[in-house]
TORKOL-4160 file (C-alpha; in steps of 0.2 Angstrom, whole numbers, padded with zeros to 4 digits, m for minus):
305
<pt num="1" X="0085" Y="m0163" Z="m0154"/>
<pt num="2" X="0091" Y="m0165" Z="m0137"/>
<pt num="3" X="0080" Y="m0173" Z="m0121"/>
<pt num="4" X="0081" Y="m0158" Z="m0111"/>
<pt num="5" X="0065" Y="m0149" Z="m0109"/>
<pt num="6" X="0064" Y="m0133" Z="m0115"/>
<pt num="7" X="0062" Y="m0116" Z="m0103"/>
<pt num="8" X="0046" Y="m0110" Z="m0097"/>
<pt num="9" X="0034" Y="m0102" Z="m0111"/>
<pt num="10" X="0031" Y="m0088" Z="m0100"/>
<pt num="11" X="0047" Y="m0084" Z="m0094"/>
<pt num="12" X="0053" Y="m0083" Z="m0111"/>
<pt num="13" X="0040" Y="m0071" Z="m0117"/>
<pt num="14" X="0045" Y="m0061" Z="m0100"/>
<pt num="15" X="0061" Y="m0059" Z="m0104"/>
<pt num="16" X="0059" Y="m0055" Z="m0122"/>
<pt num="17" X="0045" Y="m0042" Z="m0119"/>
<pt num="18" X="0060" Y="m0034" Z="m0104"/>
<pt num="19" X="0071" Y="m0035" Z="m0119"/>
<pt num="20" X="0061" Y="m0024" Z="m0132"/>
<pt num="21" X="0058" Y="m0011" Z="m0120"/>
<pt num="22" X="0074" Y="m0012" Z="m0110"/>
<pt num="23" X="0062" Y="m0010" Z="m0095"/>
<pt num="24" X="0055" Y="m0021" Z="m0082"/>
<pt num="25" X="0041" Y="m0007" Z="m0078"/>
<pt num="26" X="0037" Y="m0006" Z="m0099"/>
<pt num="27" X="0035" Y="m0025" Z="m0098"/>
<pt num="28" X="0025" Y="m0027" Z="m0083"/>
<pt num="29" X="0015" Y="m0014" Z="m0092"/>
<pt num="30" X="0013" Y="m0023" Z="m0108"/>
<pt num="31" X="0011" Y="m0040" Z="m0100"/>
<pt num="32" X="m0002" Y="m0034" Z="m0085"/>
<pt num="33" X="0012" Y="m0041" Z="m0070"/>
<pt num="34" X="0021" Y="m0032" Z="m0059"/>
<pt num="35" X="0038" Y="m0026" Z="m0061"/>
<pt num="36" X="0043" Y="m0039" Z="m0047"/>
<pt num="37" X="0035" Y="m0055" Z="m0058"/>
<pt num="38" X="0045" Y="m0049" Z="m0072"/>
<pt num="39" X="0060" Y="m0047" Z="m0063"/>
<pt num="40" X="0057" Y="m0066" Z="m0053"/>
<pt num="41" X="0054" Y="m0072" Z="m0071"/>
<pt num="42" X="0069" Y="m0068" Z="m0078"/>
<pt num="43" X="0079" Y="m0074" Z="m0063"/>
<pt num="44" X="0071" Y="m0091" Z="m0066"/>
<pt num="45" X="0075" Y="m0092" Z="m0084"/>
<pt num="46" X="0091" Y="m0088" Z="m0081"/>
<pt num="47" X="0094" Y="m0100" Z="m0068"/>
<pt num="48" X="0086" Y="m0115" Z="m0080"/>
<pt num="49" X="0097" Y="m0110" Z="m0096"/>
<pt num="50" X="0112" Y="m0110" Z="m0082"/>
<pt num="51" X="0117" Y="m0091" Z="m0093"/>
<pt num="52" X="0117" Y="m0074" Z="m0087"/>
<pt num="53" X="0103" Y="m0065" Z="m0100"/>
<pt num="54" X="0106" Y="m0050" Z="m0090"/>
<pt num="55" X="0120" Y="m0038" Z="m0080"/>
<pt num="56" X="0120" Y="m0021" Z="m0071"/>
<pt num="57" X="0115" Y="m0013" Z="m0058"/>
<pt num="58" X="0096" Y="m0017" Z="m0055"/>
<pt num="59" X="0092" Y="0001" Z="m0061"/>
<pt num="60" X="0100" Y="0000" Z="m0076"/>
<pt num="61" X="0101" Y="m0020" Z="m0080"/>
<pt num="62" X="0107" Y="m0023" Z="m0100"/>
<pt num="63" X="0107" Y="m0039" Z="m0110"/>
<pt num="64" X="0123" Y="m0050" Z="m0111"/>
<pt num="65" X="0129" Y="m0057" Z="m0127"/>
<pt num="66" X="0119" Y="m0074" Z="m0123"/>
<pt num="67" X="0104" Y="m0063" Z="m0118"/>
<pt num="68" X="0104" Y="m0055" Z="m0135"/>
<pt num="69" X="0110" Y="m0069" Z="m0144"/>
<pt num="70" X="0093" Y="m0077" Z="m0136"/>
<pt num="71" X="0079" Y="m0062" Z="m0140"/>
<pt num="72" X="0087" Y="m0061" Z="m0156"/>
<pt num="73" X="0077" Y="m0078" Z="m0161"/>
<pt num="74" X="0062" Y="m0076" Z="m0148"/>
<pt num="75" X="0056" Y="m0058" Z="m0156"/>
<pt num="76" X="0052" Y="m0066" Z="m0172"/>
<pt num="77" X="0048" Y="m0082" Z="m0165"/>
<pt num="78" X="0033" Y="m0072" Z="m0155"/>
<pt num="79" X="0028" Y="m0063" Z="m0170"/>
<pt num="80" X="0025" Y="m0079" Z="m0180"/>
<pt num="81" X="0015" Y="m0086" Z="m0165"/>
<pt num="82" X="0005" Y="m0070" Z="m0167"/>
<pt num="83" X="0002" Y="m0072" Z="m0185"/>
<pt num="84" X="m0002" Y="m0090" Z="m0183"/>
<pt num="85" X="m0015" Y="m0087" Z="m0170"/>
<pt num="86" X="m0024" Y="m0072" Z="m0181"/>
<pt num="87" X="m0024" Y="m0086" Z="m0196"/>
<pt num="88" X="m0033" Y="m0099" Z="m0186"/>
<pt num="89" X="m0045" Y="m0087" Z="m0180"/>
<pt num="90" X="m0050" Y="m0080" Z="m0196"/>
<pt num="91" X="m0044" Y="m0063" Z="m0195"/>
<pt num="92" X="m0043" Y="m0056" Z="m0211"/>
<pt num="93" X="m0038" Y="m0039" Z="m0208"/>
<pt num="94" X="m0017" Y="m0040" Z="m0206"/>
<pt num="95" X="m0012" Y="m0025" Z="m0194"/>
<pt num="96" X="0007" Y="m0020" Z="m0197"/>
<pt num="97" X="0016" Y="m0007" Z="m0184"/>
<pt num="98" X="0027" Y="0005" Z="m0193"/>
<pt num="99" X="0038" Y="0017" Z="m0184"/>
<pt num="100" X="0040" Y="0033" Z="m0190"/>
<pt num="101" X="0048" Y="0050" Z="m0189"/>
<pt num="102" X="0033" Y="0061" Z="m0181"/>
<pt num="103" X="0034" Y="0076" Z="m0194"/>
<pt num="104" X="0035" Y="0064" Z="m0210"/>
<pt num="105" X="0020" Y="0055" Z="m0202"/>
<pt num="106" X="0010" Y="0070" Z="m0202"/>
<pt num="107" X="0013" Y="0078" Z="m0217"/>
<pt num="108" X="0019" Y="0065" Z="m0231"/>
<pt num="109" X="0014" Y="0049" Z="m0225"/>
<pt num="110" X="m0004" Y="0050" Z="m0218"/>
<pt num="111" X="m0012" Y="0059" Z="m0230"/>
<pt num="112" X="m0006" Y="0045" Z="m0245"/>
<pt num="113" X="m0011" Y="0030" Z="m0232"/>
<pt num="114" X="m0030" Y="0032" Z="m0239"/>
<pt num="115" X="m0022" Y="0026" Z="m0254"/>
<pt num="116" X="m0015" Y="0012" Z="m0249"/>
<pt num="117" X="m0029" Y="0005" Z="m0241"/>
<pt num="118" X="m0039" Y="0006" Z="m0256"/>
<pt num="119" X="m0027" Y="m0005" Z="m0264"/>
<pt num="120" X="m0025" Y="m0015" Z="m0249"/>
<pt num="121" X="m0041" Y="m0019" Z="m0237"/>
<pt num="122" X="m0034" Y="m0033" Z="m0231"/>
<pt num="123" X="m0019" Y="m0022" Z="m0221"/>
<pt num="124" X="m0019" Y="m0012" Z="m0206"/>
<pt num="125" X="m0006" Y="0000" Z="m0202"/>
<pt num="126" X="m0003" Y="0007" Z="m0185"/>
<pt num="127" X="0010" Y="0021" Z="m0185"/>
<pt num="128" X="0021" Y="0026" Z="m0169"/>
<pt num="129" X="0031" Y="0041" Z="m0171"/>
<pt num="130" X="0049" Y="0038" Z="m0164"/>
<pt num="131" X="0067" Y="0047" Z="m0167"/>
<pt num="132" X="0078" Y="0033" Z="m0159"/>
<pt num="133" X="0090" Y="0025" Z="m0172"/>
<pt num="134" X="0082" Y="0006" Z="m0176"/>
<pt num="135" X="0087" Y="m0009" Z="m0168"/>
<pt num="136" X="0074" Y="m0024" Z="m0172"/>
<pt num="137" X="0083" Y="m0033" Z="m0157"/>
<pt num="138" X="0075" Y="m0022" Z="m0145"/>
<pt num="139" X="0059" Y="m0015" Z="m0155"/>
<pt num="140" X="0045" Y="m0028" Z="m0161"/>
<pt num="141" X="0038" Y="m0015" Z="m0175"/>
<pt num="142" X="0037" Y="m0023" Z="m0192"/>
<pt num="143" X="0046" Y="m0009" Z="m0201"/>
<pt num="144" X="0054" Y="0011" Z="m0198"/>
<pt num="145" X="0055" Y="0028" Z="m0207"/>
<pt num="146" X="0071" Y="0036" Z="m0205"/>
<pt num="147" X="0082" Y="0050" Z="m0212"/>
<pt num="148" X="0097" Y="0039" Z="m0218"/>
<pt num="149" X="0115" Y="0048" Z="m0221"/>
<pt num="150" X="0128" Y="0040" Z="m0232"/>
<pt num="151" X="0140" Y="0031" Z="m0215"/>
<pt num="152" X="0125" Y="0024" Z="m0206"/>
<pt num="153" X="0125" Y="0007" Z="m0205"/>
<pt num="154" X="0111" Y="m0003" Z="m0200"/>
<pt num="155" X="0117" Y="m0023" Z="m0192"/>
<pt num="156" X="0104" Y="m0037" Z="m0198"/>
<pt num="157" X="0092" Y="m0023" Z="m0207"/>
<pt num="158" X="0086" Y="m0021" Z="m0225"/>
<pt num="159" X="0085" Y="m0004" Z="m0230"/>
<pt num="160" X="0074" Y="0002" Z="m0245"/>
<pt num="161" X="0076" Y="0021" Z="m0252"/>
<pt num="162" X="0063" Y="0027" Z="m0258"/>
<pt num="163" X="0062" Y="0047" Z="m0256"/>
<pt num="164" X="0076" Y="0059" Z="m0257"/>
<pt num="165" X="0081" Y="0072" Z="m0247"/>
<pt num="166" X="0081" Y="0088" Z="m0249"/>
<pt num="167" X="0083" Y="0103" Z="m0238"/>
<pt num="168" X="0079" Y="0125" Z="m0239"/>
<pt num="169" X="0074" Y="0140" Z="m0230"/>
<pt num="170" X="0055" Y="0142" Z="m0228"/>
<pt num="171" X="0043" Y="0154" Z="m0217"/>
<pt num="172" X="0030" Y="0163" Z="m0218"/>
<pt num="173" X="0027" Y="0172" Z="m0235"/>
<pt num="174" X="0026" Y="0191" Z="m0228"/>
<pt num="175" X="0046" Y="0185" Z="m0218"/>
<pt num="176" X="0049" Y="0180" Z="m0232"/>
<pt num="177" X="0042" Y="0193" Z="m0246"/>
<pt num="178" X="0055" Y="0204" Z="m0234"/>
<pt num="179" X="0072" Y="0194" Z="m0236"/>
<pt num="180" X="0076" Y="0197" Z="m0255"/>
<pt num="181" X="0092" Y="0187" Z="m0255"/>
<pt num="182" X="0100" Y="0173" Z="m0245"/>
<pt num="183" X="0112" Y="0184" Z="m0234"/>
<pt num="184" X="0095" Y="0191" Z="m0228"/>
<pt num="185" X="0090" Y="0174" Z="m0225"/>
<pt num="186" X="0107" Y="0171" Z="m0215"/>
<pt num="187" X="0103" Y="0185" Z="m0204"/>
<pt num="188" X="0086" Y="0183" Z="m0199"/>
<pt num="189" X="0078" Y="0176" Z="m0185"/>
<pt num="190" X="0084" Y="0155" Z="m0185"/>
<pt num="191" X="0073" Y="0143" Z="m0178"/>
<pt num="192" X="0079" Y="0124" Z="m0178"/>
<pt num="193" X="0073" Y="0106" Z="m0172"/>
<pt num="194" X="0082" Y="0099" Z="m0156"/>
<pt num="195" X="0083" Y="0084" Z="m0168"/>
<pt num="196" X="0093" Y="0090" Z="m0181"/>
<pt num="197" X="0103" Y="0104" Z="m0173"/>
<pt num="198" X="0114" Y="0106" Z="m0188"/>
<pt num="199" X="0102" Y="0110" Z="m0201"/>
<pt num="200" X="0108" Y="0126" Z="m0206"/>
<pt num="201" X="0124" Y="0124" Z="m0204"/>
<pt num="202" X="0123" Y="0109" Z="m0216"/>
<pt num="203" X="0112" Y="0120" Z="m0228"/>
<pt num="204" X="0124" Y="0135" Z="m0227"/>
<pt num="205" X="0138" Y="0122" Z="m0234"/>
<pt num="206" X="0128" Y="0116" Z="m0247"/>
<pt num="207" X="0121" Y="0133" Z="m0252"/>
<pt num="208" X="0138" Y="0142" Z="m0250"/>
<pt num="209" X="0131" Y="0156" Z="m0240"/>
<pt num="210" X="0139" Y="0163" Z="m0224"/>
<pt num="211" X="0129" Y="0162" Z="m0209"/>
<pt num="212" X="0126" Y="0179" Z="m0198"/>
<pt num="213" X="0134" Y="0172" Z="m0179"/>
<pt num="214" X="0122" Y="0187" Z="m0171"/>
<pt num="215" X="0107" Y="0180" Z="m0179"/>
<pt num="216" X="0094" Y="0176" Z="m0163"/>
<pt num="217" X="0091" Y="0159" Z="m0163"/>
<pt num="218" X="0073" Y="0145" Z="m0156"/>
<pt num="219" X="0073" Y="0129" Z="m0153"/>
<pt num="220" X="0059" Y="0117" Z="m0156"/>
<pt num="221" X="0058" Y="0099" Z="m0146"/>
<pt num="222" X="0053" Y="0092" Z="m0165"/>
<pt num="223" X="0052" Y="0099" Z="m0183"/>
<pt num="224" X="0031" Y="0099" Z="m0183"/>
<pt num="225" X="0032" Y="0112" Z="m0168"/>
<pt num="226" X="0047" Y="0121" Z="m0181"/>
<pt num="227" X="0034" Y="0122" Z="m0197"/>
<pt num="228" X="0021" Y="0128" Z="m0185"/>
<pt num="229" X="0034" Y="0141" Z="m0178"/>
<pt num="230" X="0039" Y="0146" Z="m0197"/>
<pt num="231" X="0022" Y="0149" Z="m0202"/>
<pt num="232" X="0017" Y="0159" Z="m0188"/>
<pt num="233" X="0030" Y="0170" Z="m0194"/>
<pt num="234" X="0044" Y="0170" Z="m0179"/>
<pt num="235" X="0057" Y="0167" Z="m0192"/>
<pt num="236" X="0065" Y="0156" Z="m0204"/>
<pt num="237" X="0068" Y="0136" Z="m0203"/>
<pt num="238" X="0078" Y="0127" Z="m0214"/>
<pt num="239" X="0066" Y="0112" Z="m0216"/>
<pt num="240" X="0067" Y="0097" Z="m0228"/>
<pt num="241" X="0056" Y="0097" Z="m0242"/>
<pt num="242" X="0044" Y="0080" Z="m0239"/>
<pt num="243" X="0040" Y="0091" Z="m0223"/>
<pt num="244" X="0033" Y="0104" Z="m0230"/>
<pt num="245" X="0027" Y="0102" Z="m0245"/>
<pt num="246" X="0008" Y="0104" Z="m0241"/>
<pt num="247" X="0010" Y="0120" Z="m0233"/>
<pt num="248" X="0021" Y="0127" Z="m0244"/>
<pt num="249" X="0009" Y="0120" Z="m0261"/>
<pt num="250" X="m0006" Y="0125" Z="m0246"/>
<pt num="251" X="0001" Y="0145" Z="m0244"/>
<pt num="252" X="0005" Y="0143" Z="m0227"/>
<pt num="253" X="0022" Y="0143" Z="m0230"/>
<pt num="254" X="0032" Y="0151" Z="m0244"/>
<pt num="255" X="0053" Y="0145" Z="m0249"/>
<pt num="256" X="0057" Y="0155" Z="m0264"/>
<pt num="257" X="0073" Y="0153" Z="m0263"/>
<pt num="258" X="0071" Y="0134" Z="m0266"/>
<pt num="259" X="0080" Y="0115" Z="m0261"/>
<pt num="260" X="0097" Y="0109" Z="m0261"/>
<pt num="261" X="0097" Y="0092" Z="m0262"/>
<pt num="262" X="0108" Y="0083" Z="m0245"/>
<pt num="263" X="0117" Y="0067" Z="m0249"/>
<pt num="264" X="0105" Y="0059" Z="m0235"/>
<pt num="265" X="0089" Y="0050" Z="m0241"/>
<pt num="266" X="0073" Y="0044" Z="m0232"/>
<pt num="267" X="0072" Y="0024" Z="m0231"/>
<pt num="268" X="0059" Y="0010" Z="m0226"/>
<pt num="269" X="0068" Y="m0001" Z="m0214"/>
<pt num="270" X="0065" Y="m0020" Z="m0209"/>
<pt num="271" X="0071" Y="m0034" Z="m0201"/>
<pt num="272" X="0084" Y="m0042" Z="m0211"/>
<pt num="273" X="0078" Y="m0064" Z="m0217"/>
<pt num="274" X="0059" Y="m0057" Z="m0211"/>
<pt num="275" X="0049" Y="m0061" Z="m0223"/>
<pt num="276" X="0032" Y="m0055" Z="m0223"/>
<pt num="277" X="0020" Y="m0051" Z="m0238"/>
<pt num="278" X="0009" Y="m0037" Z="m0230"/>
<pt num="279" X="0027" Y="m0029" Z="m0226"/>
<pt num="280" X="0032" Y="m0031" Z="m0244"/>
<pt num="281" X="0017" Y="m0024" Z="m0250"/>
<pt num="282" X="0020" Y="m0008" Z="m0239"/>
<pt num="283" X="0037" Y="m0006" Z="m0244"/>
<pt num="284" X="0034" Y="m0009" Z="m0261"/>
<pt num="285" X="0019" Y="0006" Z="m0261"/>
<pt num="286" X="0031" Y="0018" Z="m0252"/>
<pt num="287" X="0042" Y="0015" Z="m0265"/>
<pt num="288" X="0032" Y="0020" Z="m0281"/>
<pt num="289" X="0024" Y="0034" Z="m0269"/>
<pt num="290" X="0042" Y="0040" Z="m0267"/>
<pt num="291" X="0044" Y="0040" Z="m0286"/>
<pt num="292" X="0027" Y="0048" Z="m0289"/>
<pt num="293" X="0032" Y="0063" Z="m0273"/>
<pt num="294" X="0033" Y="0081" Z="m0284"/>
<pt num="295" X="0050" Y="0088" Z="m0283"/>
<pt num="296" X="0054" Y="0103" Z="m0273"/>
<pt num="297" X="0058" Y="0120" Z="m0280"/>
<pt num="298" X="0075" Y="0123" Z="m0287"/>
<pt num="299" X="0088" Y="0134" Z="m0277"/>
<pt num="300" X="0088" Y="0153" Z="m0282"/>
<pt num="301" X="0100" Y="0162" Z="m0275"/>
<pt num="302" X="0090" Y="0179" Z="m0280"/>
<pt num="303" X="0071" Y="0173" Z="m0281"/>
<pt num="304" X="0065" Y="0191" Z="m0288"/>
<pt num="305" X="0079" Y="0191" Z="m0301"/>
């Protein structure tokens, strides 16, 4: 240890909350300040380190190496200081934020969470729906849900697969009582997700069917508006399985054609060296919930044959 006394508590804790949501407005937000405290704050701090934590115009202000380098260890740092203060209070209920893709929220994860709180009362979680790609750098959630493909790479993150992918044709069962083969499918009405615009392009390779290119097309901001869309009957979505499961099992939807299986998977990502046994215990649950998921129809290429 050095004499040299260390920054400001609160300018730290400025600047790291500025660095998780790469925002001086968001952090004002979260720390009840102005946006002009938390710009003043981060000023100081870098004026005491004698570093630039930040560079850009004031609009659009991104962390230098020595500002990452520095939230790197304060995100964690504030975290345990969190946890330490729940202990000493006596809180005995551990909450956990988990970040989530919206559709997979709704439809696979929250109905099994009842489940997991039986087995563990003593754990909260809070789910917040997000499509951004992970960076623990910059978000302070405990863990994230994401579609994984097989050349993504996650820097400083432990990634758990615990559900596979798989990916077909649903809509609703009269649409679909009236398309008897695939090459109907290919020229029905197509509705897809803005977040995976490729979808049936990808499940036309995979299927080896050739898509019709007069075929009218929707797009949906997120894939719960496209299941909705699909069973409302304005056409055919190609949709992964742990989606729509329920609806299918539920009549809503039908998919007689069945699901190929993608080479992407769904993973339970964390912070790589955090360790935390209420985040353990989540990850370990979605792992045998994964294993206990029923498997989606096999493809057909001629359902009524």
């Amino acid at each position: 240890m050095t004499g040299r006394a260390p920054p400001p508590l609160n300018a730290l804790r400025t600047f790291e909350a500025f660095a998780r949501h790469a925002s001086m407005t968001r952090a004002a937000a979260e720390l009840c300040v102005t946006h002009g405290a938390v710009s003043r704050q981060i000023a100081a701090l870098q004026e005491t380190l004698g570093v630039r934590l930040v560079s850009g115009p004031r609009h659009a202000l991104t962390l230098t190496e020595a500002g990452r380098r520095l939230v790197d260890g304060l995100t964690p740092a504030f975290g345990a200081i969190a946890d330490s203060v729940a202990q000493a209070r006596g809180e005995t209920v551990r909450e956990i934020e988990i970040s989530c893709l919206g559709t997979f929220a709704l439809k696979w994860l929250i109905p099994r969470l009842p489940a997991f709180s039986q087995v563990h009362p003593e754990i909260r979680v809070r789910l917040s729906e997000s499509y951004l790609p992970v960076d623990f750098r910059r978000d302070r959630f405990d863990g994230a849900i994401r579609i994984v493909e097989p050349d993504q790479r996650h820097p400083r993150t432990e990634s758990t697969r615990f559900l596979g992918q798989h990916q077909g044709p649903v809509g609703a069962p009269d649409l679909m009582a009236a398309l008897p083969t695939l090459q109907a499918v290919a020229a029905a009405p197509r509705l897809r997700s803005a977040t995976f615009r490729q979808a049936w392009t990808v499940w036309a390779d995979l299927a080896g069917v050739t898509l019709d290119e007069d075929a009218p097309e929707r797009e949906f901001a997120h894939n719960h508006s496209l299941v909705e869309a699909a069973a409302s009957g304005l056409g055919v979505a190609i949709a992964p399985w742990a989606f729509v499961a329920p609806d299918i099992l539920g009549g809503r939807l039908a998919a007689p054609f069945g699901f190929v299986k993608r080479a992407s998977w769904f993973a339970f990502l964390r912070p790589e060296g955090r360790r935390d046994a209420a985040v353990d215990a989540f990850r370990d649950w979605l792992a045998r919930e994964g294993e206990r998921s029923p498997p989606p129809p096999i493809p057909s290429t001629n359902p009524a044959g």
